[in-house]
C-alpha positions, 0 to 999 in steps of 0.5 A: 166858842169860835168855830175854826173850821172843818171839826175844830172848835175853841171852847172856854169853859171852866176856866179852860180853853179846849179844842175839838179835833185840832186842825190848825195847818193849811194841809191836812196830805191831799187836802187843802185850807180853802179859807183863812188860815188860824192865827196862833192866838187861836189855839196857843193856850189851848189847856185841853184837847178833845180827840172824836176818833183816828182819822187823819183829819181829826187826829192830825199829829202835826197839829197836836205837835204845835200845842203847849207839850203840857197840853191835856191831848184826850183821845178814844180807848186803846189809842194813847200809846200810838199817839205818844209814840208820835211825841205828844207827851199828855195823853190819856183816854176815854170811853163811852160813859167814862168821865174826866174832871179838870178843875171846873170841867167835865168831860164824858165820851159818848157812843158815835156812829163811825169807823174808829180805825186809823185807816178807815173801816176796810184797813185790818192794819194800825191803831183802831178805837172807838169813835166818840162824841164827848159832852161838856160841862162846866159854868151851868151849860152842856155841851154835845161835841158829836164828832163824826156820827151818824144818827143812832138809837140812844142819841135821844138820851143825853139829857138837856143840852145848851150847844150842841155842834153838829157834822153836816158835811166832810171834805169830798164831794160825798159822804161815806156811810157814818156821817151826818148830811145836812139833812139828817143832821137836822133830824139830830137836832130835833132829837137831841132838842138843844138850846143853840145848834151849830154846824161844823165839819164844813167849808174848810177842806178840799183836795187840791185843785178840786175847787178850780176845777171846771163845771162838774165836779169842781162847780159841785164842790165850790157848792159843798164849800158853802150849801151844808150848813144853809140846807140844815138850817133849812131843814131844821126849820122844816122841823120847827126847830129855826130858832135853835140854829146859829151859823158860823163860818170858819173863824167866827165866833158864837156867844155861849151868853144866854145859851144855859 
């Protein structure tokens, strides 16, 4: 797998190449890349994405406009007619506990704690679907892509789990409720118990400017950038649970070898 930055990641698995929540431009409206940009060869031949929920960063149409038009887009319930109303052509959906085989991969949606509205959970207006996790399996390992998730009764109950990739910030300089921090993410992961746990939804965006703001709110987010994934680790080891930590900075690669 390669991390790509804030909650996109490249997995190959089953004999395909899927994408978590694709954001592959240096923008996402107000936010900016704040590390290197992707490299096409990164996402080009991308056969499945897998959409966690509606927020623009990670239902973000300008990226899904750059994949193969026969890509498989998979999005939460009720959401596919807006999407293609936005010219993305393969789109279907998934609910919590329903499942899709593509060859030698399954795909299942699970329940995840966070607002699924388009606009956030204030706004009555636009799409609204349930936020999702998914596990996938193929080639003997399972692994748990959270999408934005809080802790949540039941979380427990996933059954074995070879990777699970884990949110342990955003993109401000807080969190709004629905999110897993640093610290809870590291209670995540002592309930869900898997083989190799990666932090993801970190030190890739920021809003403009922000980060070359003087001391106070930039001096606080140029560390948002960098401590999150740290302060998990940390506290995934006060748990008992270092060894099942790897950290990859946006761009980098984690082997899945030895991870079943």
């Amino acid at each position: 797998m390669r991390f790509l930055g804030h909650s996109t990641v490249r997995l190959e698995l089953g004999g395909k190449v899927v994408l978590t929540d694709p954001v592959l431009t240096s923008r996402v409206s107000l936010l900016r890349r704040v590390v290197a940009p992707l490299r096409a060869q990164d996402w080009a031949d991308a056969d499945v994405v897998l959409i966690s929920h509606l927020h623009g960063d990670h239902l973000h149409v300008p990226s899904l406009r750059l994949l193969r038009p026969d890509t498989r887009v998979i999005v939460p319930r009720g959401s596919a007619e807006w999407v293609r109303r936005r010219g993305i052509r393969r789109v279907e959906e998934i609910d919590v506990g329903q499942t899709i085989v593509d060859d030698g991969l399954r795909i299942t949606a699970t329940y995840a704690d966070h607002s699924g509205h388009r606009w956030g959970p204030r706004s009555t207006r636009g799409p609204d679907s349930p936020a999702l996790g998914h596990i996938l399996e193929a080639d003997g390992l399972r692994v748990y892509a959270a999408g934005d998730t809080d802790l949540f009764d039941g979380m427990g109950s996933f059954g074995e789990l070879d990777v699970a990739l884990l949110p342990v910030w955003g993109w401000g300089p807080n969190l709004g409720p629905g999110h897993l921090d640093p610290e809870r993410a590291a209670a995540a992961v002592d309930v869900l118990r898997p083989r190799l746990a990666v932090p993801v939804h970190w030190g890739t965006l920021a809003v403009a400017g922000l980060t070359r703001a003087p001391a106070g709110h930039g001096e606080r987010m140029r560390a948002l950038l960098q401590d999150p994934p740290h302060r998990f680790a940390a506290a995934a080891a006060e748990l008992g649970n270092a060894h099942r930590v790897r950290i990859a900075r946006p761009g980098e690669d984690v082997s899945l070898q030895g991870a079943g």
